[in-house]
C-alpha positions as CSV (number, residue, x, y, z in Angstrom):
1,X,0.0,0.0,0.0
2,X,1.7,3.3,-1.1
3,X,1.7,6.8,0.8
4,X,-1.2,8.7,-0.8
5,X,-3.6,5.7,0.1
6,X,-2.7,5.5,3.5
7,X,-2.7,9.3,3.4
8,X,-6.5,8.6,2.2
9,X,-7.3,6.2,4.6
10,X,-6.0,8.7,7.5
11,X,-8.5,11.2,6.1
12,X,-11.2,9.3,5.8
13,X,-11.0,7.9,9.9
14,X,-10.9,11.9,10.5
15,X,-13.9,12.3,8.8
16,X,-15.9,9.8,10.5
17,X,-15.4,11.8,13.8
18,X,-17.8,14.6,13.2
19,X,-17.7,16.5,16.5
20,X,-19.7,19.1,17.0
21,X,-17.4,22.4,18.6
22,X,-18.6,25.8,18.5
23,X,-16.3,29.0,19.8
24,X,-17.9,29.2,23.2
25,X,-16.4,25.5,23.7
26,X,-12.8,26.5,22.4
27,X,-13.2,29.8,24.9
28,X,-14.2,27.7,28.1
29,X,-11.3,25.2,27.0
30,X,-8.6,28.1,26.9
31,X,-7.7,27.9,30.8
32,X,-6.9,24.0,30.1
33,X,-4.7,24.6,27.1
34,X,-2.5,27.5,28.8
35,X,-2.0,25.2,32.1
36,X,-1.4,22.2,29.6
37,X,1.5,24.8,27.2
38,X,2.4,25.1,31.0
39,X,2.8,22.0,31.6
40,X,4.6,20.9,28.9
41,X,7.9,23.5,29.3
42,X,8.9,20.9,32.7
43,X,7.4,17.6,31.3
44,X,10.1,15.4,30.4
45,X,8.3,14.3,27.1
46,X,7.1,15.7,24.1
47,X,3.4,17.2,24.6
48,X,1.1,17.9,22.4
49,X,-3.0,18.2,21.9
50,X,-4.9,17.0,18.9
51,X,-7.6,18.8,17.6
52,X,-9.9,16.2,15.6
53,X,-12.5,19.4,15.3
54,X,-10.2,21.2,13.2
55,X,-7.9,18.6,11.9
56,X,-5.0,20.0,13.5
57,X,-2.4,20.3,16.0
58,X,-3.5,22.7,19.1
59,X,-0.1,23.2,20.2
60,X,3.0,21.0,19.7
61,X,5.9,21.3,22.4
62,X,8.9,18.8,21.6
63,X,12.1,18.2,24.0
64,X,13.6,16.6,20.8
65,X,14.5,19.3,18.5
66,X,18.2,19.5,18.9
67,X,18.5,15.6,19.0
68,X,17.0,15.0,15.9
69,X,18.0,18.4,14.3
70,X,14.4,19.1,13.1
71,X,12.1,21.7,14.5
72,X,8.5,20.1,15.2
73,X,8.2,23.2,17.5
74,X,8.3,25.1,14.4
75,X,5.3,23.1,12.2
76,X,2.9,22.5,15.1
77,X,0.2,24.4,12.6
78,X,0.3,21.5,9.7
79,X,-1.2,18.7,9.7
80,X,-0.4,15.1,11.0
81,X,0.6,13.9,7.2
82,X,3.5,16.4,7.8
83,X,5.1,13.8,9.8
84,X,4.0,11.4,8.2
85,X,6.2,11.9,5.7
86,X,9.3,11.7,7.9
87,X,8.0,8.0,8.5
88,X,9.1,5.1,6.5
89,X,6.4,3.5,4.7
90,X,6.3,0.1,6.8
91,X,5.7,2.5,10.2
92,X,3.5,4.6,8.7
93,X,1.1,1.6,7.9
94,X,1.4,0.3,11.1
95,X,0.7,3.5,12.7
96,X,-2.8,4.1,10.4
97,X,-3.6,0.4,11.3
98,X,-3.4,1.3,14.7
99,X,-5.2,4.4,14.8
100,X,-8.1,2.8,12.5
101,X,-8.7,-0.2,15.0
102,X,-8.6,2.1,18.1
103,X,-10.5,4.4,17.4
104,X,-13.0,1.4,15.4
105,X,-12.8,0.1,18.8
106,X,-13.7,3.5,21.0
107,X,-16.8,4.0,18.6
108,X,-17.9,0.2,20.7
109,X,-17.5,1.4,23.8
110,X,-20.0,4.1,25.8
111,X,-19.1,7.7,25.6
112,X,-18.5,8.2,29.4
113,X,-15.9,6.2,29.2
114,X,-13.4,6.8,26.3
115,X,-11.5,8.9,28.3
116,X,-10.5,5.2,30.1
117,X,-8.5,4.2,27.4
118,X,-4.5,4.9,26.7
119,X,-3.5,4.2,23.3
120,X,0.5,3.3,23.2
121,X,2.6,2.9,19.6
122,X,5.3,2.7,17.9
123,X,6.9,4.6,15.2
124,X,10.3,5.7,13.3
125,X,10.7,8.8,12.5
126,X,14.0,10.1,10.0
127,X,16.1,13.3,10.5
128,X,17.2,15.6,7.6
129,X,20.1,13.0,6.9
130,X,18.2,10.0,6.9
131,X,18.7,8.6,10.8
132,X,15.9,6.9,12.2
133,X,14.8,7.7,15.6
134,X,12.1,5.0,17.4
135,X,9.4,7.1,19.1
136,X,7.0,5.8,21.7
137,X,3.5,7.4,21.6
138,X,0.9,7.9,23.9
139,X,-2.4,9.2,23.9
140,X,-5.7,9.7,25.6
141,X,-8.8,11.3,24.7
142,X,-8.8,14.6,26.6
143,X,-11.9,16.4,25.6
144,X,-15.5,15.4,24.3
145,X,-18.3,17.4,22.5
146,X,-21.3,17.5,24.1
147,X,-22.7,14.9,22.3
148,X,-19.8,12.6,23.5
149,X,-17.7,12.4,20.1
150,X,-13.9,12.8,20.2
151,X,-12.5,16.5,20.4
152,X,-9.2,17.0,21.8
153,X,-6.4,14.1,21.7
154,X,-3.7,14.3,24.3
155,X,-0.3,12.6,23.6
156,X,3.2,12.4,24.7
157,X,6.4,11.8,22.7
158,X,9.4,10.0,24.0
159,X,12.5,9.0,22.2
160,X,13.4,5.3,23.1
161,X,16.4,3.2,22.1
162,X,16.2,1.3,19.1
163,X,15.1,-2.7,19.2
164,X,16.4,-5.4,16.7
165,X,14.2,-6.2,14.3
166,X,12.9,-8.6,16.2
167,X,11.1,-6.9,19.0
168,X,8.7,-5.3,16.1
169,X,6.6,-2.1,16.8
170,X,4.9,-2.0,19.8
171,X,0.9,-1.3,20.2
172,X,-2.0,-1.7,22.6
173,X,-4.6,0.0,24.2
174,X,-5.4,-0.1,28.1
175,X,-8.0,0.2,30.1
176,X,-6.5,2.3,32.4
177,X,-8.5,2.1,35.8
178,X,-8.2,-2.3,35.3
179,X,-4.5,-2.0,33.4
180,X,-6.2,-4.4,31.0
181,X,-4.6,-4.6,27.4
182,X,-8.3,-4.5,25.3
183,X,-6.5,-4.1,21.8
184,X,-3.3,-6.1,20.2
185,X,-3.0,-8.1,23.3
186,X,-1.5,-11.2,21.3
187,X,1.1,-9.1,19.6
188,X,2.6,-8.2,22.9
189,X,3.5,-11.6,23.7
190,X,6.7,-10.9,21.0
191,X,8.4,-8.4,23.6
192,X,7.2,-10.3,27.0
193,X,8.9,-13.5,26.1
194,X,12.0,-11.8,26.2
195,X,11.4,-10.7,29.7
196,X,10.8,-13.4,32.1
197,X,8.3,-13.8,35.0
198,X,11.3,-13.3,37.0
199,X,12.2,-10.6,35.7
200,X,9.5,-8.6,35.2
201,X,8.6,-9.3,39.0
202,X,12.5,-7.7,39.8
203,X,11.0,-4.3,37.4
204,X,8.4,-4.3,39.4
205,X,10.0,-4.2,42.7
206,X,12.3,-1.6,41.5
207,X,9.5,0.7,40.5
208,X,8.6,1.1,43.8
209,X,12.4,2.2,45.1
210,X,13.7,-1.0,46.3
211,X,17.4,-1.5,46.1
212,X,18.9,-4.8,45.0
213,X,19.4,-6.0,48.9
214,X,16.1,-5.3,49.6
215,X,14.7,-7.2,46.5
216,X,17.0,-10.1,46.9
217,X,15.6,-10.2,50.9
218,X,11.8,-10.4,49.7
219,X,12.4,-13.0,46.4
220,X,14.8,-15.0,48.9
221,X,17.8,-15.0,46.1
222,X,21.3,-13.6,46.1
223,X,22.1,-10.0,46.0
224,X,24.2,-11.2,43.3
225,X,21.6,-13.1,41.2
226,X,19.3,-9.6,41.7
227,X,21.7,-7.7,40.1
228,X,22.5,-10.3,36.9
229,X,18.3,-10.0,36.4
230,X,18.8,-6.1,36.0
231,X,21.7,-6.6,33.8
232,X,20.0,-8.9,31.4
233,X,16.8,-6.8,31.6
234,X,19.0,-3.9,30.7
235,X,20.6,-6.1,27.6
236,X,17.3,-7.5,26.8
237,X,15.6,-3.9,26.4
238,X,18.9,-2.6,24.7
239,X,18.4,0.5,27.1
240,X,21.4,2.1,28.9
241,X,20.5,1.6,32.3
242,X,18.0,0.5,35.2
243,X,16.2,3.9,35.2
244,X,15.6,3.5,31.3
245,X,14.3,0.1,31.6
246,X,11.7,1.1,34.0
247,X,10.6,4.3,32.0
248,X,10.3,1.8,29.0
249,X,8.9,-0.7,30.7
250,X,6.3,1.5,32.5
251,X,5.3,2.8,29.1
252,X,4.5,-0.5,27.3
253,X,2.7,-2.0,30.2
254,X,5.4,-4.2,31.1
255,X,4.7,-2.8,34.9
């Protein structure tokens, strides 16, 4: 399938979403989106809001500019297909597969509750000189017309380390208040069965501050054998460190 008719497809999942927004909606909004442009100058991840009213970016605020030497600050007024662009074409029809089943998925469920659901991908993205940066996306429906249709998408940006081809791209969507994976559940088997009960128990612990003597105490094991679990779990994950692997690990559901 070539660009233009995922490009097509794109469009026509925006067009099915036929909120109804009038000014005096956008005005009582305004307080929200200045805390939220707040918000985003300490947030350690890229912010931004999706307006599916308009078909555009509310405001983009991206911590990635220098690293990737290309200024998404600078284009938050064009539309999504601008990045797009920047993805290759095997990512980009992951990432409109995605989107179509979620959102096919949302339109199931009762309008109350759609803001219950975190949708978490997968992408590449290139630089000016052809690098390609893995970016892990996440996003939650923020706002709702009055009719319970899909306004205002929330989503956060972070720059991950690369996997081997092996590992795929990512993608489910949660249930957040039950942590249940209600979308792509099976594919997520491909990164888990590189992480082992074991291990993903040790993550676990370790989110919650423990140090390696204190987890080794709990599981009954070796200091020693704690610590070769967060080596391999770093190795596994190809991150550089603990703290990464937790971050990652958070963000896919892992923990």
């Amino acid at each position: 399938m070539d660009r233009a008719h995922l490009y097509k497809e794109f469009e026509s999942l925006l067009a099915k979403n036929e909120s109804i927004v009038t000014e005096k909606d956008y005005k009582a909004f305004k307080p929200k989106k200045n805390l939220l442009i707040q918000l985003s100058e300490v947030e350690n991840s890229s912010m931004s809001l999706y307006d599916m009213h308009k078909g555009e970016y509310a405001f983009i605020r991206s911590k990635f500019d220098k690293q990737i030497n290309y200024s998404f600050n600078a284009v938050f007024k064009k539309k999504p297909v601008h990045f797009f662009d920047l993805m290759p074409l095997p990512d980009l029809s992951f990432a409109i597969d995605t989107m179509i089943k979620s959102f096919a998925f949302l339109d199931q469920q009762k309008n109350n509750k759609l803001k219950e659901y975190k949708l978490i991908f997968e992408f590449r993205l290139s630089d000016t000189a052809g690098n390609l940066y893995r970016f892990l996306q996440q996003c939650i429906v923020l706002e709702q017309d009055k009719i319970g249709n899909i306004w205002l998408v929330l989503i956060l940006n972070d720059i991950i380390p690369d996997k081997p081809a092996e590992y795929g791209l990512q993608r489910k969507l949660i249930h957040i208040p039950s942590g249940e994976i209600c979308l792509f559940k099976d594919e997520n088997q491909r990164i888990e069965k590189f992480i082992s009960r074991r291990e993903t128990e040790i993550l676990g612990l370790l989110s919650q501050g423990l140090q390696s003597k204190e987890i080794a105490d709990r599981l009954f094991i070796s200091v020693n054998t704690v610590n070769n679990h967060r080596q391999k779990i770093i190795e596994k994950l190809h991150v550089e460190n603990t703290y990464e692997a937790l971050n990652y690990a958070k963000s896919i559901g892992i923990i």
